[in-house]
C-alpha positions as CSV (number, residue, x, y, z in Angstrom):
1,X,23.7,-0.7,8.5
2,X,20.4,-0.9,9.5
3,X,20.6,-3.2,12.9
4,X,23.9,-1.0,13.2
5,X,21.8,2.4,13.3
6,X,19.5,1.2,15.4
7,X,21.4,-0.5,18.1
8,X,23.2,2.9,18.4
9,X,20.2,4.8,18.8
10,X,19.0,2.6,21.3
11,X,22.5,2.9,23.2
12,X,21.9,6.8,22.9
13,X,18.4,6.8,24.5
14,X,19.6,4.6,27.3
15,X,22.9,7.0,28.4
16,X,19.9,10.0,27.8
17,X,17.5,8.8,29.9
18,X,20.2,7.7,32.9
19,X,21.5,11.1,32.7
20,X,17.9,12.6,33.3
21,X,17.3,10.9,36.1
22,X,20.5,11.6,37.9
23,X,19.7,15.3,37.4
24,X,16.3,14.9,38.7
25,X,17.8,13.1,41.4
26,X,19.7,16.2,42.4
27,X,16.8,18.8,41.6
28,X,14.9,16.4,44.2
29,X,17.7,16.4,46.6
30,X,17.9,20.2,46.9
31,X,14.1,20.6,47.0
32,X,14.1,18.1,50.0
33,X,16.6,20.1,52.2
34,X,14.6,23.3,51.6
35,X,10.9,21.7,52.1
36,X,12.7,19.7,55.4
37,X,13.9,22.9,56.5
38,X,10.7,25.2,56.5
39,X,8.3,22.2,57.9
40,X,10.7,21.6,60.7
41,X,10.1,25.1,61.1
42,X,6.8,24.7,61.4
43,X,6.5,21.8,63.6
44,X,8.8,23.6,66.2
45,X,6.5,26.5,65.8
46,X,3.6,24.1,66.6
47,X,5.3,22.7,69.3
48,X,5.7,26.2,71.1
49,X,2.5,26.9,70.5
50,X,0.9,23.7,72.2
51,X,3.4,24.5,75.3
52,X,2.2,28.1,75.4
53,X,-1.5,26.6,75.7
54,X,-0.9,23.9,78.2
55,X,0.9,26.8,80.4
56,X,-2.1,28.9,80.4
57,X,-5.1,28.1,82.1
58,X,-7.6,29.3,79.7
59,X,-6.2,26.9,77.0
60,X,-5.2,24.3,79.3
61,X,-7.2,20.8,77.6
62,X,-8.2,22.6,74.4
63,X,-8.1,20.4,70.8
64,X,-4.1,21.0,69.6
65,X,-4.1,23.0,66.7
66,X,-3.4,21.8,63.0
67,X,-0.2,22.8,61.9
68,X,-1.4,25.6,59.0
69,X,1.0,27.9,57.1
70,X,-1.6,30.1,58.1
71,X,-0.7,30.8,61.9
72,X,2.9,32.0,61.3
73,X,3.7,35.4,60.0
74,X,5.2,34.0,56.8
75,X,2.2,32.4,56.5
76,X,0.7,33.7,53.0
77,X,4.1,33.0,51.3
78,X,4.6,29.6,52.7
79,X,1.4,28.6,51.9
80,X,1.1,29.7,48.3
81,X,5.0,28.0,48.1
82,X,3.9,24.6,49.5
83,X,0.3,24.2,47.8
84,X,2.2,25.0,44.3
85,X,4.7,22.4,44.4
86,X,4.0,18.7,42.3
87,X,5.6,17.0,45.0
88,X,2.9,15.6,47.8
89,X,3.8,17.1,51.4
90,X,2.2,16.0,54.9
91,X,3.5,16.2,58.3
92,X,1.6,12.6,60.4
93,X,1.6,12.3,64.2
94,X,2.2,8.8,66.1
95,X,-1.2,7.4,65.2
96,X,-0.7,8.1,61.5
97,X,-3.3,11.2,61.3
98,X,-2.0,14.0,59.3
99,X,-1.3,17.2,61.4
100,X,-0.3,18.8,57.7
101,X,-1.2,18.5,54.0
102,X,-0.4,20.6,51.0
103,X,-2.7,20.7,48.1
104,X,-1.0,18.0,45.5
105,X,-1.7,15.5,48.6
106,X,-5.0,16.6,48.8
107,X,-5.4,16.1,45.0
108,X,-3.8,12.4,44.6
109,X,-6.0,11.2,47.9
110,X,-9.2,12.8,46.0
111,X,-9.7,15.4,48.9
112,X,-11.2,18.7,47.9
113,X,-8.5,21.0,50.0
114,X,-5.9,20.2,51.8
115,X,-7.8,20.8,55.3
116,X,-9.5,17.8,54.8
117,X,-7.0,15.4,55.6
118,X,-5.9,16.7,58.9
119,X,-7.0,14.5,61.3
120,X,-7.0,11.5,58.9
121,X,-4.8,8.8,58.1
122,X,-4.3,7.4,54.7
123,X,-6.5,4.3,55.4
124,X,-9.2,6.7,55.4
125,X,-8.1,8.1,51.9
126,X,-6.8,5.2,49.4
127,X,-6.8,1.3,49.0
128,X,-6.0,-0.4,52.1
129,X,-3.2,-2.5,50.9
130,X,-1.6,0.7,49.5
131,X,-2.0,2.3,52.6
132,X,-0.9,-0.5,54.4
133,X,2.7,-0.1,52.9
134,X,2.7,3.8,54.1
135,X,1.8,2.7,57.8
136,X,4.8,0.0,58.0
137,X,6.9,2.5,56.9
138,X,6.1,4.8,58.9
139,X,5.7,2.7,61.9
140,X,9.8,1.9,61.0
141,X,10.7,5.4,61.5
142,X,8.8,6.1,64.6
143,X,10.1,3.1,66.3
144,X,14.2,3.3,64.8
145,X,14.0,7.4,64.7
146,X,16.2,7.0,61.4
147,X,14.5,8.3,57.9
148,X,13.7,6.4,55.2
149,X,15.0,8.1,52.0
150,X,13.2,7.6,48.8
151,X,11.7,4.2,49.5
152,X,9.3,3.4,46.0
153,X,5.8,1.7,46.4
154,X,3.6,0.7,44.1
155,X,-0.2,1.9,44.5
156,X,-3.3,3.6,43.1
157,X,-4.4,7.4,43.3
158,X,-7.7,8.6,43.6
159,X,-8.9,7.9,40.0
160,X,-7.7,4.1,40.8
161,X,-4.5,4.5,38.2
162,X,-1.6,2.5,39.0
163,X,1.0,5.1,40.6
164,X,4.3,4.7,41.6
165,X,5.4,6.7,44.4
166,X,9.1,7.8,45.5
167,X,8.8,8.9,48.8
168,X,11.2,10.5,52.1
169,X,10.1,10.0,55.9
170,X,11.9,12.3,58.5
171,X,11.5,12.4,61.7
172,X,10.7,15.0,64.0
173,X,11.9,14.7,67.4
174,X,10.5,16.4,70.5
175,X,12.5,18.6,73.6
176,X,13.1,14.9,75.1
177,X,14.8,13.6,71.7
178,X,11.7,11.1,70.9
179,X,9.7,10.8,67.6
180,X,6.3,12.6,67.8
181,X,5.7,13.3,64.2
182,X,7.0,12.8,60.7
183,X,7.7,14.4,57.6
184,X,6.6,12.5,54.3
185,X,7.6,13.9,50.3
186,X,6.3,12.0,47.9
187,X,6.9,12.3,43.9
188,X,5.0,10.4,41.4
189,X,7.8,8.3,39.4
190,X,5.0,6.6,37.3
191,X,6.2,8.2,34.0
192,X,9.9,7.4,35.0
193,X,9.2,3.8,35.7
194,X,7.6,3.4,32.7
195,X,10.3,4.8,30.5
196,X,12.7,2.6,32.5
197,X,10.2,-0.7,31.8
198,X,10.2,0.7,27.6
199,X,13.9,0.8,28.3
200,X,13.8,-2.6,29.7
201,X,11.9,-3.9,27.1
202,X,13.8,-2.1,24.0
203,X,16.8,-3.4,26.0
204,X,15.2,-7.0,25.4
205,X,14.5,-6.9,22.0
206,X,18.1,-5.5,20.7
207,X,19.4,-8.3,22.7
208,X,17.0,-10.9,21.0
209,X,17.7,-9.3,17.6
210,X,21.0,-9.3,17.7
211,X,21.4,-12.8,19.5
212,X,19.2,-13.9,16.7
213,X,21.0,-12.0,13.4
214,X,23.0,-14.8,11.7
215,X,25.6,-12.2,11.0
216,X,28.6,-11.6,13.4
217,X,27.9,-8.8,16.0
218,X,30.5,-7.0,18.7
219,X,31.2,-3.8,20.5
220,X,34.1,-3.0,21.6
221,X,35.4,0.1,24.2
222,X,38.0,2.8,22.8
223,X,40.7,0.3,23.3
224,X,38.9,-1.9,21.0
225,X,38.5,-4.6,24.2
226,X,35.4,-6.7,23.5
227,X,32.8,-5.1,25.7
228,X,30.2,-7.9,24.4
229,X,29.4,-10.1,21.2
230,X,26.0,-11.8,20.3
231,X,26.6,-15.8,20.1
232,X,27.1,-16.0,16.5
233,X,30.8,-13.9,16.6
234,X,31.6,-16.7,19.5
235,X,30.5,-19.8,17.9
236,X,32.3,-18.7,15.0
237,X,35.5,-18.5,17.0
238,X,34.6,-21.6,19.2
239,X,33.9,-19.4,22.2
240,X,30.8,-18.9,24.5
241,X,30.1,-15.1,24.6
242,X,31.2,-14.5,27.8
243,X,34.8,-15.8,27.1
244,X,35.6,-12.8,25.1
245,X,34.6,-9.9,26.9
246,X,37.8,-7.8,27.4
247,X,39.2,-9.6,25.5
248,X,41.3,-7.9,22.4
249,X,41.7,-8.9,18.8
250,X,45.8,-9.8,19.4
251,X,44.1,-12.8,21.7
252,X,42.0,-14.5,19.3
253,X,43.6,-13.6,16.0
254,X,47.0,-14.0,13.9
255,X,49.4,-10.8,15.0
256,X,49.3,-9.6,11.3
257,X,45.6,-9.6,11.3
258,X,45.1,-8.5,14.6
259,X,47.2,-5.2,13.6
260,X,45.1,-4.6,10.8
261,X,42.0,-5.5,12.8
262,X,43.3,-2.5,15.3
263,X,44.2,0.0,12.5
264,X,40.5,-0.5,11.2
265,X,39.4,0.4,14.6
266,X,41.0,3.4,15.3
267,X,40.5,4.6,11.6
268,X,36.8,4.3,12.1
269,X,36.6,5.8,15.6
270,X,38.9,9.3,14.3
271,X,36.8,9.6,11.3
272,X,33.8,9.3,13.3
273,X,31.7,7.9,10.6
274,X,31.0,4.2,9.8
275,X,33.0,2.2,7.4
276,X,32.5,-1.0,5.3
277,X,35.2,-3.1,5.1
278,X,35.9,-6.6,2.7
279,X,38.3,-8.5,4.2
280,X,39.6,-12.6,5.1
281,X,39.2,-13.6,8.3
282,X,40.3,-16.2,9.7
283,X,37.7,-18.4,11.6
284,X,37.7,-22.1,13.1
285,X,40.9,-22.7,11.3
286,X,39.6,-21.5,7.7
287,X,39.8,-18.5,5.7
288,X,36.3,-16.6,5.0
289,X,35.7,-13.4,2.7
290,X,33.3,-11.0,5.4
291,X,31.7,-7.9,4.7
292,X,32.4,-5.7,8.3
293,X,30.4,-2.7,9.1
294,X,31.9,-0.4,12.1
295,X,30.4,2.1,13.5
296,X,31.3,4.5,16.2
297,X,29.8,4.9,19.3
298,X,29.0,8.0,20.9
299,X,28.1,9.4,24.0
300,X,25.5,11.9,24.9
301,X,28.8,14.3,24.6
302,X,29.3,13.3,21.6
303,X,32.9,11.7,22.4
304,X,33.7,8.5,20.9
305,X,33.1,6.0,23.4
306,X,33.4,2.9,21.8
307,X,32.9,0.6,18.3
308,X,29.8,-1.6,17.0
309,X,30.9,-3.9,14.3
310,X,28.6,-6.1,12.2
311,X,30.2,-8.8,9.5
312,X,28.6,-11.2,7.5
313,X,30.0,-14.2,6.2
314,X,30.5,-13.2,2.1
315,X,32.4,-16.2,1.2
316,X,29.4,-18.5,-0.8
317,X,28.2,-15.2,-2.4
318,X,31.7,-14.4,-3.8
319,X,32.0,-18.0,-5.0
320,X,28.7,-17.6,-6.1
321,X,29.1,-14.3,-8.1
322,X,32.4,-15.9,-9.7
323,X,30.3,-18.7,-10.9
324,X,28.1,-16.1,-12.5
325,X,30.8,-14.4,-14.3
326,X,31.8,-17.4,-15.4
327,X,28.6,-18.4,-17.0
328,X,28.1,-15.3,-18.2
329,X,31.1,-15.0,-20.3
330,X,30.7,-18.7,-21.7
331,X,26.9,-17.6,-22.6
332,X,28.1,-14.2,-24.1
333,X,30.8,-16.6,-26.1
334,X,27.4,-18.9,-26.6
335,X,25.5,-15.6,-27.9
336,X,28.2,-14.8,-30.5
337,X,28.7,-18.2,-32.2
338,X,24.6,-18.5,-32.4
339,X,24.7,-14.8,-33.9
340,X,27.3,-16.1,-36.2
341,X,25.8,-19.2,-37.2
342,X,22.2,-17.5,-37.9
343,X,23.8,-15.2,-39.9
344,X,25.9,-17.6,-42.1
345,X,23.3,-19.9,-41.9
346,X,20.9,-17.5,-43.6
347,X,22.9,-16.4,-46.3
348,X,24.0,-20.5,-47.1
349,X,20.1,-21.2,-47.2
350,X,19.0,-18.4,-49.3
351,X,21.5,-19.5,-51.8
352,X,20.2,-22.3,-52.8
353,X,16.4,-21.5,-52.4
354,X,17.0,-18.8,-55.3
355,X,18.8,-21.7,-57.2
356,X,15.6,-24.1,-56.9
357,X,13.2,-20.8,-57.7
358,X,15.5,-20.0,-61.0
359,X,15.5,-23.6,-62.4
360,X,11.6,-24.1,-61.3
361,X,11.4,-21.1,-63.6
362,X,13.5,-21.8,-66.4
363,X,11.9,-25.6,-66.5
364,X,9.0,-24.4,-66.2
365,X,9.6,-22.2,-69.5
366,X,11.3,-24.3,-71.2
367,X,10.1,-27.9,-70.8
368,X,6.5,-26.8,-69.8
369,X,4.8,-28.5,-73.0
370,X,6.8,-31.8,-72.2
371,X,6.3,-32.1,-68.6
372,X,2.6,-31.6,-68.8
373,X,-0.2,-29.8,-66.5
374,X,0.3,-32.4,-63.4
375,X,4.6,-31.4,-63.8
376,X,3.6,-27.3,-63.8
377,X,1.8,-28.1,-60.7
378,X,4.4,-30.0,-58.9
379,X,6.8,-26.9,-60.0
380,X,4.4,-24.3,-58.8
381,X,4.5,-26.1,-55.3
382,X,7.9,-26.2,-55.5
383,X,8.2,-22.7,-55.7
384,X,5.2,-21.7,-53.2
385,X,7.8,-24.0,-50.5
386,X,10.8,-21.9,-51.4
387,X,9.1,-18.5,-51.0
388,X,7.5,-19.4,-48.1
389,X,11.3,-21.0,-46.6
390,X,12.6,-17.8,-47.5
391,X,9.7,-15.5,-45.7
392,X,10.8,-18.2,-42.8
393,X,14.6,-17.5,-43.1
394,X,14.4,-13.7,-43.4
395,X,11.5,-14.0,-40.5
396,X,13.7,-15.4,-38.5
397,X,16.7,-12.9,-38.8
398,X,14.4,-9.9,-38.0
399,X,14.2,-12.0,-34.7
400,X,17.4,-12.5,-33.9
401,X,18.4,-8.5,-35.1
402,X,17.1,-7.4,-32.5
403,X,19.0,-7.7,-30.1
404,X,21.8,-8.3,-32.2
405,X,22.0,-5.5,-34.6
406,X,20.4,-2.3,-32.4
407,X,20.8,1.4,-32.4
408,X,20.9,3.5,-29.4
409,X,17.8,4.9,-28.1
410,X,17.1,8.3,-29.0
411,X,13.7,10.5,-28.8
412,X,11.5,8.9,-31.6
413,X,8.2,10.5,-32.9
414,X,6.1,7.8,-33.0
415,X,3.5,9.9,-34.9
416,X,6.3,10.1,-37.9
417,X,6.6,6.3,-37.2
418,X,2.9,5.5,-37.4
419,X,3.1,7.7,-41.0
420,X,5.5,6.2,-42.6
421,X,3.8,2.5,-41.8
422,X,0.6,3.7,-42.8
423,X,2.5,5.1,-46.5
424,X,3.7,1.5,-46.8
425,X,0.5,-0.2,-46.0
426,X,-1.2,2.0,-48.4
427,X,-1.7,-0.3,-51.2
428,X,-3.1,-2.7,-48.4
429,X,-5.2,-0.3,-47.0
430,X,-6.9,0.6,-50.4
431,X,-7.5,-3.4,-51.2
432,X,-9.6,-3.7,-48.5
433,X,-11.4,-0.9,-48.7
434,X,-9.9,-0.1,-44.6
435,X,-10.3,3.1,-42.4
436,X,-7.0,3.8,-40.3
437,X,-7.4,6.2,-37.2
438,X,-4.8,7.5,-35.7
439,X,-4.7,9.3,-32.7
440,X,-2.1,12.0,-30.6
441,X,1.2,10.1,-30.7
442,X,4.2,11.1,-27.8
443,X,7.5,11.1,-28.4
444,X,9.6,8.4,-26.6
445,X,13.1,7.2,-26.2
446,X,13.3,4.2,-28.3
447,X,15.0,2.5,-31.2
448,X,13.2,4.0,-34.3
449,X,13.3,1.6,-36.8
450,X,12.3,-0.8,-34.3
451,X,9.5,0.9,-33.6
452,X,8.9,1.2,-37.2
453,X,8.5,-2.1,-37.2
454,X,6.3,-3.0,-33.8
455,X,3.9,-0.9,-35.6
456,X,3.9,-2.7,-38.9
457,X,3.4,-5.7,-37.2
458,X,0.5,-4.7,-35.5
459,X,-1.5,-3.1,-37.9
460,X,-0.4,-5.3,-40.6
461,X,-2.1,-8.2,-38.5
462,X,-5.1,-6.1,-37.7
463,X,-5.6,-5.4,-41.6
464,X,-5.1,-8.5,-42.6
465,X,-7.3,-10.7,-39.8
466,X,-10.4,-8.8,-40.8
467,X,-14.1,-10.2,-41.3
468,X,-15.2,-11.1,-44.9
469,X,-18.0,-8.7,-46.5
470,X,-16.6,-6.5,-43.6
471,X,-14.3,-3.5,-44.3
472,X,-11.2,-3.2,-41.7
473,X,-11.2,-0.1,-39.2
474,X,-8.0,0.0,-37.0
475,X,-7.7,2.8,-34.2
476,X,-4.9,3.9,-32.7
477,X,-4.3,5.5,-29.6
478,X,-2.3,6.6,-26.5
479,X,-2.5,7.6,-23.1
480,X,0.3,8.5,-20.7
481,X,0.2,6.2,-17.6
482,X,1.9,6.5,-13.7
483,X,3.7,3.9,-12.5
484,X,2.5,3.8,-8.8
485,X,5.6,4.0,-5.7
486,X,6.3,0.4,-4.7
487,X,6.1,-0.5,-0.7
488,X,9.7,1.4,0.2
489,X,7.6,4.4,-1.6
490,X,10.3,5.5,-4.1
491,X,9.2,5.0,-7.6
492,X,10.5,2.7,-10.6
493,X,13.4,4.4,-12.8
494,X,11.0,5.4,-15.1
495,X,7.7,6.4,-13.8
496,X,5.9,7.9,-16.7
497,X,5.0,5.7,-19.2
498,X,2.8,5.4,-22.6
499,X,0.2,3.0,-23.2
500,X,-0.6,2.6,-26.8
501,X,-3.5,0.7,-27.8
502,X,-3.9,-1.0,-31.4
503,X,-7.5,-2.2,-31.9
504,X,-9.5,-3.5,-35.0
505,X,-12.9,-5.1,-36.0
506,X,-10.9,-8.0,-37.1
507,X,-12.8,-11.7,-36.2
508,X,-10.7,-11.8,-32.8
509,X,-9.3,-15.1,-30.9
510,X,-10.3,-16.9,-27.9
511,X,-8.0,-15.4,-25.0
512,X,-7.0,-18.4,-23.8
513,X,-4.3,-18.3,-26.8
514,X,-2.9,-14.5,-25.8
515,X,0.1,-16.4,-24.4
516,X,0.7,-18.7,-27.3
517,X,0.5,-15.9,-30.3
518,X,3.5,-14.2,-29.2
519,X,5.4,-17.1,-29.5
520,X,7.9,-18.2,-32.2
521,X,6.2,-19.8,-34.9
522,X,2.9,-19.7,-33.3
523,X,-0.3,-19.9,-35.5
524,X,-4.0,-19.8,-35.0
525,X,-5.2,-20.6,-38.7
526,X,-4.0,-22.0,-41.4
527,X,-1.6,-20.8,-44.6
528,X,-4.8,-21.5,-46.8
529,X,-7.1,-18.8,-45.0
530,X,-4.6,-16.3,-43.5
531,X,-0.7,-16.4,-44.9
532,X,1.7,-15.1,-42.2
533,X,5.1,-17.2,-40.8
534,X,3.6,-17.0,-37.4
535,X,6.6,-14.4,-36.5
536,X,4.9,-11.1,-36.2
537,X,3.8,-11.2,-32.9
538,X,7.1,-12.8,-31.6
539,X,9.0,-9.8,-33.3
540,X,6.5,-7.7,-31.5
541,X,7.2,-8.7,-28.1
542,X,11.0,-9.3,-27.9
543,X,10.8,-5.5,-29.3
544,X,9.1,-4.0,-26.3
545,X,11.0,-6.6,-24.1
546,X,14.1,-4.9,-25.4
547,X,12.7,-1.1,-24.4
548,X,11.6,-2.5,-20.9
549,X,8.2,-2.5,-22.3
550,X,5.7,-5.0,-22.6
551,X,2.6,-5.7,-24.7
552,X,-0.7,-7.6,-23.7
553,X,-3.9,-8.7,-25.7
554,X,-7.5,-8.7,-25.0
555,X,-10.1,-10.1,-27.4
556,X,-13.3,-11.3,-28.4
557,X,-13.7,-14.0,-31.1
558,X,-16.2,-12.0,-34.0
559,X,-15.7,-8.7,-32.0
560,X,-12.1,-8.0,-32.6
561,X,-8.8,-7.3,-30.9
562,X,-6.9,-4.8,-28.6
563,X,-3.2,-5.2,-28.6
564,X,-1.9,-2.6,-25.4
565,X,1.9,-1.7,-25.7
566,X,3.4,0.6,-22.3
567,X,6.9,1.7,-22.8
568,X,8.8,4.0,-20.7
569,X,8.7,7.7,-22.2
570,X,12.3,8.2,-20.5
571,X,14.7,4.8,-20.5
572,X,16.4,4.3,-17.3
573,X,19.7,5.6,-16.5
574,X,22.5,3.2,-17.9
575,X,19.6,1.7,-20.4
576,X,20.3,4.2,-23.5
577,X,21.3,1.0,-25.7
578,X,20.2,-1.5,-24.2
């Protein structure tokens, strides 16, 4: 949509700027005819007057007069008219010295008023080889007598800026019908031949762009004729690009699909707004799945002048995305007989674990004379490894809950969560002697008791990995955190966010293990000094995985640890269950 939008635009500015100059052509037109007019009024007025002086004897081999709007009765108006116009005016004699000048001449030469000029020619004014072209030309009309009408040279003005100059000689014949001077209107077309080289130029690149796109691009008129395709739509039909222009879909496509092709067409061109369409098309023999934009065309009377269509070949991204689903479904199926297992699996393994603790017991009170000190000891390992395969099992099911046994995210009061924790801890908290601080808590949308237990996880860890001969202080805290607008500049689909912070004075890790603790089963000390299933921290992050969350570590070994947690305040759209 894109490459669609701006090729249109780009057709837009080119019918804009075409139809400006042809009504700048006309406003130049009609100025010429008046500007003509009056100076061949002056020139004959000249001309009278030069005759009147060679006639009498007094003037008779006296300097000729410059022509000045001046010496006529209409002089005041004529001259204010002249010297106000942009365009640059000058009447030149047979040796190219100017006889007449008004004052936008006088400015691009660099002369201070226009009476400077008269009596010069423009070698005297500008660069030589820019004068040089003004001489030829006007050379051509004094020897041919026949105008030359808006020739365009290429030069400098007075500042030494490139110009470019449209310009009209007339000439001005005398009683006997001969050339004896000329008329020259110039108008600086510098700003209009650089729009038409940044037309050029956009011109260029659309072409290379679209030549380049590997997708399929054509225009076609209101008759839905091919007007011109980039060589991508040809090659796809085994055509050069120029093959196909006028030519219609009925000569390069099945009637049936050719008809629909059409309908599209004139569907998109009366609704007069673009249209995506998925559709087969037949290409090189085969049948592809394409995704076609259309667009209409307009013109700068907004009438519907034609159609730019853009289609990409779908057909590997379909298969693709049916591959997906496919894999999907078998690893949803997958999902379900794993859930199933784990759950039977847990409930067939605690079975007989209780069976092997009850009859370590009951041997143990029964035959405990007979079996001896070295038997109780074998028994009480025996029992140890049960409870510590059943802290494993039950671990391990917490895991797996959740994301298999959830609750809908709701608004959760994570400073009633953090209470209730701390009222279970308490007989912990009292052992070792710990200070808990807890600060401001907000309210989120999460899964409650899964919050419940993100936070018993992390301060039970932070109680428990304390320093000996050191009493336990555990902080906890929040702040509420902005995510920043990505590179389009439109923000994630949750922008605010809490960052909650659980640190201690515990004896800390080395940080090259923050990766490793929050994986399953994962340990950094042994049962003997710290008990734990190495589960805790794995819980911890699948949790704030599951509330598009996640949690990080940073820690010094003898210092102590931070564990961060940021969760969205607000869960995305469509995310209320996750």
């Amino acid at each position: 949509m894109a490459v669609i939008a701006g090729i249109t635009a780009g057709m837009g500015e080119t019918s804009l700027i075409i139809a400006g100059y042809y009504n700048l052509a006309i406003g130049v037109g009609i100025l010429l005819l008046v500007f003509l007019g009056w100076l061949v009024f002056l020139y004959r007025s000249w001309r009278r007057d030069l005759l009147s002086r060679a006639s009498c004897p007094e003037t008779r081999g006296s300097s000729p007069v410059p022509i000045a709007a001046g010496n006529l009765p209409e002089g005041n108006f004529l001259r204010t008219l002249v010297n106000n116009l942009p365009d640059c005016i000058g009447v030149k004699d047979a040796q190219g010295r100017f006889l007449f000048a008004n004052s936008a001449l006088a400015w691009f030469v660099g002369a201070a008023s226009p009476e400077e000029l008269q009596g010069k020619r423009m070698i005297d004014l500008i660069p030589s080889s820019f004068a040089a072209q003004f001489a030829a030309d006007d050379e051509t009309v004094f020897q041919t007598g026949q105008p030359l009408v808006r020739v365009e040279r290429f030069g400098t003005d007075r500042l030494r800026n490139p110009r470019w100059l449209a310009y009209t000689n007339i000439p001005l014949p005398d009683a006997q019908g001969r050339t004896s001077a000329i008329v020259s209107v110039s108008r600086d077309i510098t700003g209009r031949k650089q729009a038409e080289e940044n037309l050029r130029l956009s011109e260029k690149r659309y072409r290379v762009l679209i030549e380049c796109l590997p997708q399929h691009v054509f225009y076609k008129d209101a008759h839905s004729a091919f007007v011109s395709v980039n060589a991508a739509f040809a090659k796809g039909l085994g055509r050069e690009p120029g093959e196909l222009t006028g030519k219609t879909d009925f000569d390069l496509f099945p009637k049936e699909l050719a008809e629909k092709y059409r309908a599209d067409d004139i569907r998109v061109m009366m609704q007069r707004r673009p249209e995506t369409i998925e559709e087969i098309n037949v290409a090189s023999g085969k049948d592809r799945i394409v995704e076609v934009v259309k667009t209409p065309v307009f013109d700068d009377q907004n009438n519907v002048i034609g159609l730019l269509g853009l289609f990409t070949d779908i057909t590997e991204r379909k298969q693709a995305e049916q591959k997906l689903r496919a894999f999907a479904s078998q690893l949803q199926h997958s999902n379900r007989e794993l859930q199933d297992f784990a759950y039977v699996a847990s409930h067939d393994l605690q079975e007989p674990l209780r069976k092997v603790n009850v009859f370590s017991d009951r041997l143990k009170a029964k035959c405990g004379q007979a079996i001896g000190p070295e038997g109780t000891h074998y028994l009480d390992r025996i029992q140890d490894a049960t409870k510590r395969m059943q802290t494993l099992i039950n671990d391990l099911l917490s895991f797996s809950r959740i994301t298999t046994q959830t609750h809908p995210f709701a608004p959760v009061n994570l400073n009633l969560v953090v209470r209730g924790v701390l009222s279970d801890l308490e007989a912990r908290i009292e052992q070792d002697q710990a200070k808990v601080e807890v600060g401001d808590l907000p309210t989120i949308e999460a899964d409650a008791l899964q919050m419940r237990q993100l936070f018993q996880n992390l301060i039970g860890n932070a109680l428990k990995y304390h320093k000996p001969e050191v009493s336990p202080v555990v902080q906890v805290q929040s702040q509420l955190v902005h995510v920043q607008a990505d590179a389009s500049g439109s923000s994630s689909a949750a922008p605010e966010r809490c960052q909650i912070s659980v640190v201690d004075n515990g004896i800390g890790f080395d940080e090259k293990y923050s990766d490793r603790i929050f994986q399953v089963f994962q340990r950094l000390h042994n049962r003997a000094e710290y008990e734990g299933s190495g589960m805790g921290l794995a819980i911890c992050r699948k949790i704030a995985d599951r509330h598009n969350g996640e949690i990080v570590t940073r820690s010094t070994p003898g210092v102590g640890s931070t564990f961060i947690v940021t969760l969205p305040v607000k869960q995305p759209k469509g995310d209320k269950t996750a």
